[in-house]
Structures are given as structure tokens and as C-alpha cells.
ROMARTOR-197208 format. One line per field, with one value per residue (C-alpha): residue number from 1; residue in one letter; x, z, y. Coordinates in steps of 0.5 Angstrom, whole numbers, plus 2048, in hexadecimal, padded with zeros to 3 digits. Each point is the difference from the previous one (the first is absolute). Layout:
k [NUM:...]
r [a:...]
X [X:...]
Z [Z:...]
Y [Y:...]
This chain:
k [1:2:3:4:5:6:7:8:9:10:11:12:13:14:15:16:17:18:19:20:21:22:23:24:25:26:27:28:29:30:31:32:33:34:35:36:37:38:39:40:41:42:43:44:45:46:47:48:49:50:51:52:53:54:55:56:57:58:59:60:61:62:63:64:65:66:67:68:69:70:71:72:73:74:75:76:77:78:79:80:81:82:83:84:85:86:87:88:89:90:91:92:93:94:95:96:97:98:99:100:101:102:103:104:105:106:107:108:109:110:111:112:113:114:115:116:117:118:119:120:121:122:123:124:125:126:127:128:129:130:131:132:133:134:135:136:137:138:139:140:141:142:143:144:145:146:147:148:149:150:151:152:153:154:155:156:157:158:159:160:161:162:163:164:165:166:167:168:169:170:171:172:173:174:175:176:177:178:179:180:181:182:183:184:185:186:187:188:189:190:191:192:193:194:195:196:197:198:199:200:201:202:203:204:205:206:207:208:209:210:211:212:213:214:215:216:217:218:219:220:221:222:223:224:225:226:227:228:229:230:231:232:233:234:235:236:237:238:239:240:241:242:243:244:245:246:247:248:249:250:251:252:253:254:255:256:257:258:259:260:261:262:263:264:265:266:267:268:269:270:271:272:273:274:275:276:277:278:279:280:281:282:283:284:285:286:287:288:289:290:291:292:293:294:295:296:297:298:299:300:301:302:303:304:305:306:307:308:309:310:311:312:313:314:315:316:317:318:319:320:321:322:323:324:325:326:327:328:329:330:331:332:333:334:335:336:337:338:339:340:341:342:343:344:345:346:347:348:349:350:351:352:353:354:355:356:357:358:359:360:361:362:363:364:365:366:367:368:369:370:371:372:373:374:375:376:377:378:379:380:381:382:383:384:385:386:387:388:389:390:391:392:393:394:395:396:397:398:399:400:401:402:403:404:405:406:407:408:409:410:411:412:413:414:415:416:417:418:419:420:421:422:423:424:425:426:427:428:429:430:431:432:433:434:435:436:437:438:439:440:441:442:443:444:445:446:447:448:449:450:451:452:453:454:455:456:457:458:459:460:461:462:463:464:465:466:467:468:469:470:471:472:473:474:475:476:477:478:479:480:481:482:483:484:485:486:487:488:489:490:491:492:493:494:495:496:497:498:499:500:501:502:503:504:505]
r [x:x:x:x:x:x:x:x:x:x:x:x:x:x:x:x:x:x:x:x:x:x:x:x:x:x:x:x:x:x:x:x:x:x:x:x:x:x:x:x:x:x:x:x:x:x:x:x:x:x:x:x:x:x:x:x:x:x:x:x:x:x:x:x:x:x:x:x:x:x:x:x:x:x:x:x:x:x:x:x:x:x:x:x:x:x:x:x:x:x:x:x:x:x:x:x:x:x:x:x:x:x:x:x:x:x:x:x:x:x:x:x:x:x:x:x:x:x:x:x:x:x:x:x:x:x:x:x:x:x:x:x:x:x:x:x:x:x:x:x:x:x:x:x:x:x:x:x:x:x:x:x:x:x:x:x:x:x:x:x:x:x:x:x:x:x:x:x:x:x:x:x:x:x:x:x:x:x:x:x:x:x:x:x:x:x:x:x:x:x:x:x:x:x:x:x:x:x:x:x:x:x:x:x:x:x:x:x:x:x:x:x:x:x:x:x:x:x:x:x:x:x:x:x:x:x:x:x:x:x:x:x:x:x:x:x:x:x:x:x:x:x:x:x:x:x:x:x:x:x:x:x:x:x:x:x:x:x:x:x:x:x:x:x:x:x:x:x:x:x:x:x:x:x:x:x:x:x:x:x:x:x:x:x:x:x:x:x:x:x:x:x:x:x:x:x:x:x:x:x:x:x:x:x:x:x:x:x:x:x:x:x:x:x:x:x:x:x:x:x:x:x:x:x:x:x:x:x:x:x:x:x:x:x:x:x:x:x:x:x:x:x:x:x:x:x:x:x:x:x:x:x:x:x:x:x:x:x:x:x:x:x:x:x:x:x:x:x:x:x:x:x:x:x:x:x:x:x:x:x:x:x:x:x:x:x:x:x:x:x:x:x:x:x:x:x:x:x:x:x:x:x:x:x:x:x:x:x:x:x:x:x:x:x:x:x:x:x:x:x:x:x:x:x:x:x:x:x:x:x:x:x:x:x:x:x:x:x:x:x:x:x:x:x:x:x:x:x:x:x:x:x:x:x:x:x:x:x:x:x:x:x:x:x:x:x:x:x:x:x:x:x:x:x:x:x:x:x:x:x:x:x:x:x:x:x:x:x:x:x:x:x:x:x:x:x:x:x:x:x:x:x:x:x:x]
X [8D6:7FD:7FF:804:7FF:7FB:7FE:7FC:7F8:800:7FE:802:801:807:802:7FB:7F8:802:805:803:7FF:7FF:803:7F9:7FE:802:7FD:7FA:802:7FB:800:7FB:7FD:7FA:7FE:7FB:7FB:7FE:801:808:801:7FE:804:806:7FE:800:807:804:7FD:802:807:800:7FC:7FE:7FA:7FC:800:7FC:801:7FA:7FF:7FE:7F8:800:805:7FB:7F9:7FE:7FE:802:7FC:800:801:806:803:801:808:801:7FD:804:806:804:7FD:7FA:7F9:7FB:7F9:7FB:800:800:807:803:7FE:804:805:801:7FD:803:803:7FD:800:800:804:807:800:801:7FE:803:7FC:803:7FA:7FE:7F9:7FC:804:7F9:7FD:805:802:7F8:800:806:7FC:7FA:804:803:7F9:7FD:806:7FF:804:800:800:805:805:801:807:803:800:7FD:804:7FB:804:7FD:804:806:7FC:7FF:807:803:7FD:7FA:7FB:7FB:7F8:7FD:802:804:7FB:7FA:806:803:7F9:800:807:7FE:7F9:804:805:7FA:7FB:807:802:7F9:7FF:808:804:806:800:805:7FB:805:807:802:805:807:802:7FC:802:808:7FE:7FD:807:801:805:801:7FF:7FA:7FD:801:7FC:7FB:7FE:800:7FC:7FB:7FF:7FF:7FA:7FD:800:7FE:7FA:7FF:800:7FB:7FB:800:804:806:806:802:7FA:804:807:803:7FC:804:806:805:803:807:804:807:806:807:803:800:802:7FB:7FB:801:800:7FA:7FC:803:7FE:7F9:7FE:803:7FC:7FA:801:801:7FB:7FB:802:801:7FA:7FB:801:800:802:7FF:807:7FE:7FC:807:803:802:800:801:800:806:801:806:800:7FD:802:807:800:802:7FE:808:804:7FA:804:803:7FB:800:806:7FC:7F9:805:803:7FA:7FD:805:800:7F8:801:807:7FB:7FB:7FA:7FA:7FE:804:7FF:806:7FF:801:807:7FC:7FA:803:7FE:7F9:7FC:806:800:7FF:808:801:7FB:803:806:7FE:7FE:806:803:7FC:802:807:800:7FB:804:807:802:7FF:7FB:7FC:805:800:7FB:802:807:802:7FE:807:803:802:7FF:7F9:7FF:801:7FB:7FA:801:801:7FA:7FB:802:7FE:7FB:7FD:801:7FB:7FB:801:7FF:7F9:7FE:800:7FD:7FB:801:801:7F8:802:807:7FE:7FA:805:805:805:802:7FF:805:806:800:800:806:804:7FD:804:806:801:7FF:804:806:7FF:801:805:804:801:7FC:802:7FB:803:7FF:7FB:806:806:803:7FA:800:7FD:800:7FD:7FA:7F8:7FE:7FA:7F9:7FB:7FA:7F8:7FB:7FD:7F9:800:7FC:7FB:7FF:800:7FB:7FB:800:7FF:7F9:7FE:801:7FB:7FA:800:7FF:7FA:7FF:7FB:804:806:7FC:7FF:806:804:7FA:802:806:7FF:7FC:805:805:7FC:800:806:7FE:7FF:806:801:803:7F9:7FB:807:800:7F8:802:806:7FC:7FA:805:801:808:805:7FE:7F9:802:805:7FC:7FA:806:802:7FA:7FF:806:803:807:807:805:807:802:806:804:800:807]
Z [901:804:807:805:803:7FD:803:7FD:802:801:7FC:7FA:7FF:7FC:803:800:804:805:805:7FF:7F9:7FF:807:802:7FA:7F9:7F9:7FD:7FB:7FB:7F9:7FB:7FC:7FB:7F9:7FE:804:807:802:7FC:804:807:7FE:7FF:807:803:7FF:800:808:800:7FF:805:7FD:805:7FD:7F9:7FA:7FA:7FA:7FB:7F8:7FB:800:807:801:7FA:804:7FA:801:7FD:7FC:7FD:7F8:802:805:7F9:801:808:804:806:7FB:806:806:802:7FD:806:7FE:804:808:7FF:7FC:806:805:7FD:7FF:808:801:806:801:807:7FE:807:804:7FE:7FA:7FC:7F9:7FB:7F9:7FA:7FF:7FD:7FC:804:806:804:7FE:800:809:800:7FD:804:806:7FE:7FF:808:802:7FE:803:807:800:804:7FA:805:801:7F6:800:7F9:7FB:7FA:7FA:7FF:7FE:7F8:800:7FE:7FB:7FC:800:800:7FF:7FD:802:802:7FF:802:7FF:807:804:801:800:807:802:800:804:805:801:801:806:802:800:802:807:802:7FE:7FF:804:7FF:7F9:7FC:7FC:7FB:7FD:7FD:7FB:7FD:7FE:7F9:7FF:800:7FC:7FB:800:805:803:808:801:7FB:805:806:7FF:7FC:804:806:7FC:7FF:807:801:7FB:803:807:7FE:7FD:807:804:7FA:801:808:802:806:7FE:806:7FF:7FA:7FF:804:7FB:7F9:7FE:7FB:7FA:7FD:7FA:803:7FB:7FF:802:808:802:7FC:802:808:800:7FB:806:805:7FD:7FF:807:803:7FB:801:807:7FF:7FB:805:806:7FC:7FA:804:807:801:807:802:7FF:7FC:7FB:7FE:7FF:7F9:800:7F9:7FC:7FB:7FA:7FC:7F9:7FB:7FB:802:7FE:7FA:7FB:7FE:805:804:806:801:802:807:801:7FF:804:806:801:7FE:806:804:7FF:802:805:804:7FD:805:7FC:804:7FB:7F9:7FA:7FD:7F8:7FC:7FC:7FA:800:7FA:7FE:802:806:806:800:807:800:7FE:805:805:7FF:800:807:803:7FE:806:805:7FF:801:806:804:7FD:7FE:806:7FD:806:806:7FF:7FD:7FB:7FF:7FB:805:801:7F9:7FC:7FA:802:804:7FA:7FC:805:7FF:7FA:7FE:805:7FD:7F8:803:803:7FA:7FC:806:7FF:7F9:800:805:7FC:7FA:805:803:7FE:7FD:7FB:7FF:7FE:7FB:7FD:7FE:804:804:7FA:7FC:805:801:7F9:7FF:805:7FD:7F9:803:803:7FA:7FC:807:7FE:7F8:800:806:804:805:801:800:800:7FC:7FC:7FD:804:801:7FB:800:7F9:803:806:802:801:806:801:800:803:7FB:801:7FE:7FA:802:806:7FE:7FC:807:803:7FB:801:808:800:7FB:805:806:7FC:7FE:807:804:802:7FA:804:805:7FC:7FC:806:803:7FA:7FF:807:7FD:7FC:804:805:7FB:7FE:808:802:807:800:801:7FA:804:804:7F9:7FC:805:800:7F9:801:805:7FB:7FC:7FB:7FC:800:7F9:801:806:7FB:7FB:804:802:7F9:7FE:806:800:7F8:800:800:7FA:800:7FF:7FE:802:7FB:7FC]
Y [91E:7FA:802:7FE:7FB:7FC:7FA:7F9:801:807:807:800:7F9:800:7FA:7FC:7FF:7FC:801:7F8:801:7F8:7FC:7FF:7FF:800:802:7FC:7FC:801:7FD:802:7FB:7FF:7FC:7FC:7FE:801:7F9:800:808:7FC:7FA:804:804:7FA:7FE:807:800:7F8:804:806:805:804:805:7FF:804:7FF:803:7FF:800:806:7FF:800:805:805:7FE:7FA:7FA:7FA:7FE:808:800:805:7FB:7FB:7FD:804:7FC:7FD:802:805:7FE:7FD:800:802:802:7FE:800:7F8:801:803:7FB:7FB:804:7FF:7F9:7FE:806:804:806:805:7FA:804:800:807:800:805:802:803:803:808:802:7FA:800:800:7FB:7FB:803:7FF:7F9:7FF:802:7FB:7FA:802:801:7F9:7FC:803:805:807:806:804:7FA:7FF:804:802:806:802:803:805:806:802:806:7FC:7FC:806:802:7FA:7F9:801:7FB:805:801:806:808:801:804:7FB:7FB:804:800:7F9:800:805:7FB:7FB:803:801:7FB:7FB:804:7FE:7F9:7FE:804:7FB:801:805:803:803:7FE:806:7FD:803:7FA:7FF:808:7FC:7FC:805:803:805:802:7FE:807:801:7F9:803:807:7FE:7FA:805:805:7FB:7FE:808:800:7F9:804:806:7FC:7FD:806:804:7FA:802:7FB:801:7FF:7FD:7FB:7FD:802:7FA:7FB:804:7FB:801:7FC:800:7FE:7FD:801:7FE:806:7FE:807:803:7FC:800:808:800:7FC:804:806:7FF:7FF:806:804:7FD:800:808:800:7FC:805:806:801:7FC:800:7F9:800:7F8:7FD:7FA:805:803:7F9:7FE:7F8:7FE:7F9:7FF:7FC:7FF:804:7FB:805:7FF:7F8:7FD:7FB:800:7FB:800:7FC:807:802:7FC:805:807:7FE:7FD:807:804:7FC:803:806:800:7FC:805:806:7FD:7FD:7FE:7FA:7FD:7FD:7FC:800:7F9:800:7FD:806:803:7FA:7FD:800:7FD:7F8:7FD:800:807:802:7FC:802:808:7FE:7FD:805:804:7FB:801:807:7FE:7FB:800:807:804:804:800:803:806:805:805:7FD:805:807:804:7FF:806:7FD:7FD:807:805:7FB:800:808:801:7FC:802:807:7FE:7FD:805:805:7FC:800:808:800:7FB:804:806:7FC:7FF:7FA:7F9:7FE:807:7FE:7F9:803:805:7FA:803:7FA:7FC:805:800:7F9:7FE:805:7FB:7FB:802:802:7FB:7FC:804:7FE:7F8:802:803:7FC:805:7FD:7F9:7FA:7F8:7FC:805:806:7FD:7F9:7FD:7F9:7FD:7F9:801:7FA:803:7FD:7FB:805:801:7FD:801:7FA:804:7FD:805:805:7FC:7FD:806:804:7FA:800:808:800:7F9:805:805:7FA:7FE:806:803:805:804:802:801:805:804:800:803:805:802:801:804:804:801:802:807:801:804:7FF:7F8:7FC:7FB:7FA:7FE:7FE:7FE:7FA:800:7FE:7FB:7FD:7FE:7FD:806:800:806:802:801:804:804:800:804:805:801:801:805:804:7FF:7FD:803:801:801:806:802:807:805:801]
């Protein structure tokens, strides 16, 4: 039961990780974006943070996501598709042309099997506009494990991908302190079909891996705890939702204190983006949707997200228009200044409905924590496809609940509108990929191939040297002009490549 009383800004962090939750403060409004080009993605930047966003997120395409360049035959029709195409350091310095980096703007990337290598072409385009690498502030995905049982864009086997992960919180607590090193996502694991529950325990078994990684690397856990952030998926059901988010601080704070001796404060802290539930959307009647993310946004927001991403009511669709996406951020700003979401922090403590959930969840949770750590821990259980396995029977039932209409989805299995009108789409210039594929084989011709030649060999070397940190040659070679894939592909040929493995049945 919740132990009594419990108090906003204090262990273990139920009702939230600031004592005035949002009154000094609110949220930051942090909508993702990316297709295309570099210079179409910083466009669209430019006019979310005309309208009010507050923090930036990027979301990249499909190649960039598997480490393949641009002009890679494997990349064919994907380039610039999902998000935007960055391949080269060049490519990331337009992506935020006239925008200071290190001046107060916090920049969010979706990013997992190269995530190091996009934070350091990140730090490189800082660096070379004037800024202190100790004042670039944001977060990196970077959390593998729930590729491999969730979303799927993955490289290399889960070992040496924890080794880059563990490098990087190290080389980042030295050369970037204020950057979020990790942000250890259930969201995708949401969308893949799981249970809020199933979100939850997996989600916090896979921070415990990330640490337990850390600490085996030599590293104090009080040194890197407080730089661990967390990302959720926010659903329709606003009850359920508040309570998920509410447990999951108080088991990690437990978890932080108990299992690895945190004892700095801000080690035990779980601070956490959301996003509306993609996979909640639909493509039937897609102006409902508008309902659907405005109650998701306030179930993040009473359950006391640090940041939020609003979903586009068209993304059932296409990639969101300028209007979907304005509107997606209007939405926030009337949660901000006109609903009273900001006066009081955790305005849904002391309800016995909201109460009973919070325990009830922590309690599932954690059983699945248990069973992961007999499987012993998240790494095993991921290579054993159990993760996998009990995701996708979620995932089945809760399609079997849509078909045969005891779960009700408007407009899909109820209530379904055969005249409704599809709304103006997002369109992509078909010549973008062209252009993008030739910008990247320019950049290859005009570099130094001397000094690119040594970088990636370096690479390599450091790769066959448990004790070296990566970071430092990978952005040797970044600064020599080298591409993502090329870095990738020394590490594939290094390390092999993961295949998905499935639970035996």
C-alpha cells in the first residue's frame, strides 16, 4: 500500500519529482519531427518553435535508424521516408542551421544502434558554432534492449551494443555531463501490443540491465544515475495511464535505493518523456483522433511527465502536415495555460480508484521484474525471446478483443462512418532521396581519403579492445568527414549482426 503520507519531490517520488510539480515550470512541449532533407526537417523545427515548442525532438528515417547511409543499395526507396536522412556530419549541421545548440535549447533523438554517433555529430556541430560541450543539453534514445523485443531496428548482437551504451554514459558524464545519456523507452514496447503492466515491468527491467551494465564497467552508480531518463507511451484509458506513470517512479526510486545503493537523491528519480499512443490512432474517422491525443496528453500530464509529444490527428495517415502538427501543439498549450494542469502537482493523489491502480500495477510490474531476473535479467531474457513471446500474445489478444468487438474502437469496430472524408496529407518531394544520395557520395569525394582511411581503422582497432572507449575514434572519424554507415559497417564487420529470435513454443 502507498505509504502514508507521501509527498510530491520526495522518495519515493509517487506523486511526482518536483515538489510544485509544474507552478515554476511547466512540461516541455516537445514535438517530434523529421522527413526528407535536412534542410525541410530544420524548416519544420523552425516553425514548431515560432508556435511555442519548447524543446526539440527529431526522429530519423529507417537507414539512418540501421546505420546505412543514403546512397547504400539496402537503403533503396527508405531515405528520408519516416524521418530525416542524416548521414554525414554535414547533414547534421543543417539540420540545425540557425539554431544555437548549448543556448537553451534541448534536443531530443530518436536514435538506438548508432545513437553514439549521432550524440557526437551533435557535439561536433555545438563544438564548431562556439558552444561549451558542458552547456549541449537533450537525450539520446539509445536503449537497444527494446529494439530487440519490440521495434526491431537493431544492428549488432545485444552485448557489444551494451558495450557501446555503457561507453557512452561514460565518455558523456566527462565531456557532456547535461546530456541524458539514455532514454530507456516502453513506449514502443506499447505499441508493439503490450499490456500497461507488461510496459511498465519490462521497461524498468531494462533500466536495471542498462545499470547493472554500468556498474560492471566500473562505473559508480551515483556518477550516472541521475543522467537515466525514461519514455512512455500515454493511452486512452486516463485512469490507468496516471497510475502506470506513478508506479513506475516509485519502483524505480526502490529499485535505485534498494538493489544498487543509489544514495543521491537525483539517482533515484525517474524523469520521463511521453507520447501519445500511435498505435491508438486511426486512419477511419481520423478527426476523432483529435479527441483521443487530447485525453492521452492529460493523462501524461496529471500523471507528471517531465516532457510530451502530442501525436498529429492525420498519422494513421502520412507524416503529420504543418497544420496536424500545429494543432497537435496547441493542444499542449491549452493543457498549459487554460485547463489548470499546472496548479497542483499529482492532482489525482488520494483517489481510491487511482490509489488501488498505482498498487495494483507496481505489483504486476514487479512480478515480471521477479521472473526476468530468474531468466537472468533482461539481456538473457531478450535472447531467449521471452520479452518477445509475451508481448505478442498481448498484442494477439488484444486483436482478438478489436474482432470480435468486445473492445470497442470508434469509427473502426463501432459507430463506422463509410462517408467520411480523408483529410489533406502530408506529401514528400520524390526527388529528395536523389538529392540526398548525391550530397552524400559529394561528401565522400571531397574529404581527406588519407585521413579517413585512418580514422576508421582506428575504429576498428578500438573495437577489438574491451578497454578502449569507442566514442573517442568514432568521432575521430566523424570529424574526418567519415558517414554513419561506414562507422557501422567496421562494427558489423567486427562484431556480426543481430537476428531476431523468436521464443521457443
Amino acid at each position: 500500500m502507498v505509504p502514508d503520507p507521501e509527498r510530491p519531490g520526495e522518495f519515493p517520488f509517487t506523486r511526482g519529482v518536483r515538489a510544485d510539480g509544474y507552478r515554476s515550470r511547466p512540461w516541455t512541449m516537445r514535438q517530434y519531427a523529421g522527413f526528407a532533407s535536412a534542410e525541410e526537417t530544420n524548416e519544420r523545427f523552425r516553425l514548431l518553435l515560432e508556435r511555442g515548442q519548447t524543446g526539440l525532438s527529431v526522429a530519423f528515417d529507417l537507414p539512418t535508424q540501421l546505420g546505412l547511409d543514403s546512397d547504400d543499395p539496402r537503403a533503396l526507396g527508405e531515405v528520408g521516408r519516416t524521418g530525416v536522412a542524416i548521414d554525414s556530419v554535414d547533414d547534421m549541421r543543417r539540420l540545425f542551421e540557425g539554431i544555437p545548440l548549448g543556448a537553451g535549447v534541448s534536443t531530443s533523438m530518436t536514435i538506438n544502434a548508432p545513437a553514439a554517433l549521432l550524440l557526437l555529430m551533435y557535439e561536433l556541430v555545438g563544438v564548431a558554432e562556439g558552444a561549451d560541450p558542458g552547456d549541449l543539453r537533450g537525450t539520446i534514445q539509445n536503449d537497444i534492449l527494446k529494439e530487440y523485443c519490440a521495434r526491431g531496428n537493431y544492428i549488432f548482437p545485444p552485448r557489444p551494443s551494451m558495450r557501446l551504451t555503457t561507453d557512452t554514459f561514460r565518455y558523456a558524464s566527462v565531456r557532456l555531463p547535461r546530456f541524458n545519456t539514455i532514454s530507456i523507452s516502453g513506449y514502443h514496447i506499447r505499441e508493439a501490443g503490450s499490456t500497461a503492466a507488461q510496459e511498465l515491468g519490462f521497461t524498468i527491467a531494462n533500466g536495471i540491465a542498462y545499470v547493472q551494465a554500468a556498474v560492471a564497467a566500473g562505473l559508480a552508480v551515483d556518477d550516472f544515475a541521475a543522467r537515466l531518463s525514461f519514455f512512455f507511451n500515454a493511452h486512452n484509458d486516463v485512469f490507468v495511464e496516471v497510475a502506470k506513470f506513478r508506479a513506475a517512479r516509485r519502483i524505480w526510486a526502490q529499485v535505485m535505493r534498494d538493489r544498487f545503493g543509489a544514495r543521491d537523491p537525483r539517482s533515484q528519480i525517474l524523469r520521463f518523456h511521453a507520447q501519445t499512443g500511435g498505435s491508438t490512432l486511426t486512419a477511419q474517422q481520423p478527426d476523432v483522433n483529435v479527441v483521443r491525443v487530447a485525453l492521452q496528453a492529460f493523462a501524461a500530464v496529471a500523471g507528471g511527465c517531465q516532457s510530451l509529444h502530442t501525436n498529429g490527428f492525420d498519422e494513421a495517415l502520412a507524416l503529420p502536415t504543418e497544420h496536424s502538427a500545429t494543432l497537435a501543439l496547441r493542444t499542449q498549450q491549452v493543457l498549459a495555460h487554460e485547463a489548470g494542469m499546472t496548479a497542483e502537482p499529482d492532482p489525482f493523489g488520494g483517489s481510491h480508484y487511482v490509489e488501488g491502480l498505482t498498487d495494483r500495477l507496481q505489483v504486476e510490474a514487479e512480478a515480471l521484474i521477479a521472473e526476468i531476473d530468474v531468466a537472468g535479467g533482461a539481456v538473457a531474457a531478450v535472447e531467449q525471446g521471452f520479452v518477445q513471446e509475451r508481448i505478442e500474445e498481448a498484442a494477439y489478444a488484444h486483436q482478438r478483443g478489436v474482432e470480435d468487438g468486445s473492445l470497442v474502437v470508434v469509427g473502426v469496430n463501432r459507430w463506422v462512418d463509410e462517408a467520411a472524408v480523408e483529410p489533406d496529407l502530408h506529401r514528400l518531394d520524390p526527388a529528395s532521396e536523389a538529392r540526398q544520395v548525391e550530397r552524400t557520395r559529394a561528401a565522400r569525394a571531397g574529404r581527406n581519403p588519407v585521413a579517413a582511411t585512418a580514422a576508421l581503422t582506428a575504429v576498428r582497432a578500438a573495437a577489438r579492445t574491451a578497454d578502449v572507449n569507442l566514442l573517442e575514434p568514432m568521432r575521430a572519424a566523424l570529424a574526418a568527414h567519415c558517414c554513419i554507415g561506414e562507422v557501422c559497417e567496421v562494427l558489423r564487420e567486427e562484431w556480426g549482426t543481430q537476428d531476431a529470435v523468436r521464443a521457443a513454443r
